[in-house]
DRENVEX-228120 format. One record per residue (C-alpha): residue in three letters; x, y, z. Coordinates in steps of 0.02 Angstrom, whole numbers, plus 50000, padded with zeros to 5 digits. Example, Ala and Ser with C-alpha at 12.3 -4.5 7.8 and 13.67 -1.06 7.14 Angstrom:
! residues 2
ALA506154977550390;SER506844994750357;
//
This chain:
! residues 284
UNK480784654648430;UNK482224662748373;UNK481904674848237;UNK483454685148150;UNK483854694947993;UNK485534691447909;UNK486464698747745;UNK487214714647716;UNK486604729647776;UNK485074736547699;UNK484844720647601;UNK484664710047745;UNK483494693747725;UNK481954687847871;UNK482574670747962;UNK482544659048104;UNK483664650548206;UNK483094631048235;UNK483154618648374;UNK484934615248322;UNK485714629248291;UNK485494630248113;UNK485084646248003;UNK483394644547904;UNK482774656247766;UNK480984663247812;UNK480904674747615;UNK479564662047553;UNK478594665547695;UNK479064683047733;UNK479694696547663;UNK480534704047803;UNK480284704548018;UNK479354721648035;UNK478304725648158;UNK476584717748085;UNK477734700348086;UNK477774703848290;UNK475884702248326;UNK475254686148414;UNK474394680948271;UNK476024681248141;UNK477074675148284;UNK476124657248317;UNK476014658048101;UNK477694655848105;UNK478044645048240;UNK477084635148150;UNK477914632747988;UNK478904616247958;UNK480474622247982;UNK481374608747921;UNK480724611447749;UNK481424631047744;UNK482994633147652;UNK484624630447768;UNK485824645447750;UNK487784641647774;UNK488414652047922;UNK487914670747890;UNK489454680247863;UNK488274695447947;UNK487004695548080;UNK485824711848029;UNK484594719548172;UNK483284707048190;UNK481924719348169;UNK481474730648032;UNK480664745848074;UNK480874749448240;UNK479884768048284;UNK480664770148447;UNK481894765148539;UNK481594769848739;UNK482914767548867;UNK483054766049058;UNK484254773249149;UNK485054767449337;UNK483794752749354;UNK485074742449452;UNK485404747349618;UNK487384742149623;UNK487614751649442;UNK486804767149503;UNK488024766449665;UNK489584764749535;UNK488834778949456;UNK488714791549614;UNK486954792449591;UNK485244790849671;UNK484284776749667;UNK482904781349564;UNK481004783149640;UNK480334778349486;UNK481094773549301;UNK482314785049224;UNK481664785149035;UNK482614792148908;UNK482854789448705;UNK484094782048613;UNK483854786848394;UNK483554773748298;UNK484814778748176;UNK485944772048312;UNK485234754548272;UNK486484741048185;UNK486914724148192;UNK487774715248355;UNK489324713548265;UNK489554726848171;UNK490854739148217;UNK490684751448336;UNK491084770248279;UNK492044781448406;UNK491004799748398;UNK492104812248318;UNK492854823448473;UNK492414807248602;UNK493394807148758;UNK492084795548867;UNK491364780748770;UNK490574768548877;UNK489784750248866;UNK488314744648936;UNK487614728548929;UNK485554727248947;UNK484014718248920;UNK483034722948759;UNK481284721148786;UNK480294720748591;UNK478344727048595;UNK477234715648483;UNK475534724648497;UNK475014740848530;UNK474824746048724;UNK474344760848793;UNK473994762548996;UNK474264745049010;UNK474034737849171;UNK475474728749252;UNK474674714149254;UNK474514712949067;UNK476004723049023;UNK477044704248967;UNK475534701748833;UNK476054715348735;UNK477904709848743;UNK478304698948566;UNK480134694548648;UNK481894699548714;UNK483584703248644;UNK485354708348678;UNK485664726648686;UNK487284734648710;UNK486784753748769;UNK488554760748728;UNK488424777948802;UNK489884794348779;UNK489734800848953;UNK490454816748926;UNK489034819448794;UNK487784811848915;UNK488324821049086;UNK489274836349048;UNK488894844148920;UNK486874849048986;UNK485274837949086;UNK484854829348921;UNK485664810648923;UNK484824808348750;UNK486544817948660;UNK487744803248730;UNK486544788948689;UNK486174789548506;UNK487874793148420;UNK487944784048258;UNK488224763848288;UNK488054765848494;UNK486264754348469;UNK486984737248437;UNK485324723048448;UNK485334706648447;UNK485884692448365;UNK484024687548366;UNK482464693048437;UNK481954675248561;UNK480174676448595;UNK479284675448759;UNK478894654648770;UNK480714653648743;UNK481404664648862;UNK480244662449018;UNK480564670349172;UNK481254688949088;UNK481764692749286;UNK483054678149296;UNK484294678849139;UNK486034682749180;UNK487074697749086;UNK489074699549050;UNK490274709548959;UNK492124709148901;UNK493114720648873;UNK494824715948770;UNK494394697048849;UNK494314708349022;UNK492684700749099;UNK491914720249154;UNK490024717449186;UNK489234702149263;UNK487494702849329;UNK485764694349326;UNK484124703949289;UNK483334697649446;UNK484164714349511;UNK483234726349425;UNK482574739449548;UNK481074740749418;UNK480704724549313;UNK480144721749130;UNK478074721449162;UNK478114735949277;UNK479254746649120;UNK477904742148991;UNK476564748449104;UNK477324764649167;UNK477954769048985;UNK476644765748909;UNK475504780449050;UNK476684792348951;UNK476684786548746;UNK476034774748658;UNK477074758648644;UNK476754749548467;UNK477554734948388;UNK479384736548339;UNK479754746148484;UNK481214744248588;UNK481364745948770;UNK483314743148832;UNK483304740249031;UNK484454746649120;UNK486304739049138;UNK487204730449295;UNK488684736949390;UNK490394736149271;UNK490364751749163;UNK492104762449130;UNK491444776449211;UNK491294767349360;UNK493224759749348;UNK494574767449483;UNK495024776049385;UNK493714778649233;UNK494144766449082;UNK493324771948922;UNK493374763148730;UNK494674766748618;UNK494864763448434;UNK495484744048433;UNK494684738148590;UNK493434721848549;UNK491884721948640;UNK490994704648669;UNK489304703248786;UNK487854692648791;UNK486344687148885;UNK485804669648937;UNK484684663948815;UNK484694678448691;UNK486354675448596;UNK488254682648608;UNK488884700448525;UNK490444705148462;UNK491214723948413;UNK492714731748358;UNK492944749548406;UNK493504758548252;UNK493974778848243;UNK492644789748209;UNK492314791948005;UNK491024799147882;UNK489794787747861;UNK489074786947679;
//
């Protein structure tokens, strides 16, 4: 299942994506995706709904974040071996977690706002992994029953911000718009095997990133359980991967964003993104 949230922003409306390919309205049903829509319980009520009697909508002329109400939005950095190589850096022992703010949170293809004084904005292309029920010291085993579903994530990242200016990563990772999600959240049944879905990114129709998360050096049920020994993971919350080798800052030499570059990345079986880079501006 394919669930998504389309409109403008802050007036965006709950919907799904059907067997082919067509946009239905979930509002009779639902009054938005927030986390209580992610448990198991509201999941299978959904899938369950004749779908061919919900409302078709035309094609959306925006895609909004397909969840509402995300609390957290936890990172992982370096979880591919050939990225952390690019990158001059360690393998890790064990995950590299970090935050990104949700504020940073918008639509996949909205436009992506250069930080005011940015010299080193980055891409990075990664699995979103969405929690559906509440977990806390979850065992590996049953880390995947507390996942609700996957989506695109692109983890853009100002490296300057991130590496040189202090040891906290967190000031390069949350700059307004650098938390583009989705098109649509594609839940668990759907997606299968979350360790065999292959990644890319373009940059300016330049194919940057390609990659398959079969590489991860620490995969999606062994995340859940190790965050989760450190906070408590509840639904609506985010987890973004870790990203494959392709980044700017591992270019020869480093290639970073500038305003009028287009941005366009997806993952196999979670749906396609597309960003302009725009200067930074005040933000209403």
């Amino acid at each position: 299942m394919k669930l998504l949230r389309y409109g403008p922003p802050g007036k965006e409306r709950p919907g799904l994506l059907d067997a082919d390919g067509v946009v239905r309205d979930l509002s009779r049903h639902i009054v938005d995706i927030t986390p209580q829509q992610l448990a198991p319980e509201s999941l299978k009520r959904i899938a369950g709904l004749d779908w061919q009697s919900l409302p078709e909508v035309a094609e959306p002329q925006r895609y909004g974040p397909p969840v509402h109400g995300t609390r957290k939005f936890l990172a992982i950095g370096l979880n591919y071996a050939d990225h952390a190589a690019e990158s001059n850096m360690p393998i890790p022992q064990e995950p590299i977690l970090f935050t990104k703010a949700t504020s940073c949170i918008q639509g996949p293809n909205d436009d992506i706002m250069l930080p005011r004084n940015s010299v080193k904005s980055d891409w990075e292309v990664e699995l979103g992994v969405v929690i559906g029920s509440t977990a806390r010291y979850v065992d590996e085993a049953d880390a995947m029953n507390h996942v609700a579903g996957f989506l695109t994530v692109n983890d853009l990242s100002e490296r300057e911000f991130q590496l040189e200016r202090g040891s906290q990563w967190d000031k390069g990772k949350g700059c307004d718009t650098f938390g583009p999600i989705g098109p649509w959240l594609v839940t668990c049944d759907e997606v299968g095997d979350p360790q065999n879905l292959d990644l890319w990114l373009d940059v300016n129709g330049k194919r940057m990133q390609r990659g398959n998360t079969r590489t991860m050096v620490f995969p999606v049920a062994n995340l859940v359980s190790y965050v989760s020994c450190f906070l408590t993971l509840e639904p609506g919350d985010i987890i973004t991967t870790g990203t494959p080798p392709g980044v700017g800052l591992g270019m020869k030499p480093p290639v970073f964003l500038k305003a009028g570059d287009t941005i366009e990345l997806g993952i196999e079986k979670l749906g396609v993104q597309r960003q302009k880079v725009t200067p930074w501006r005040r933000l209403e």
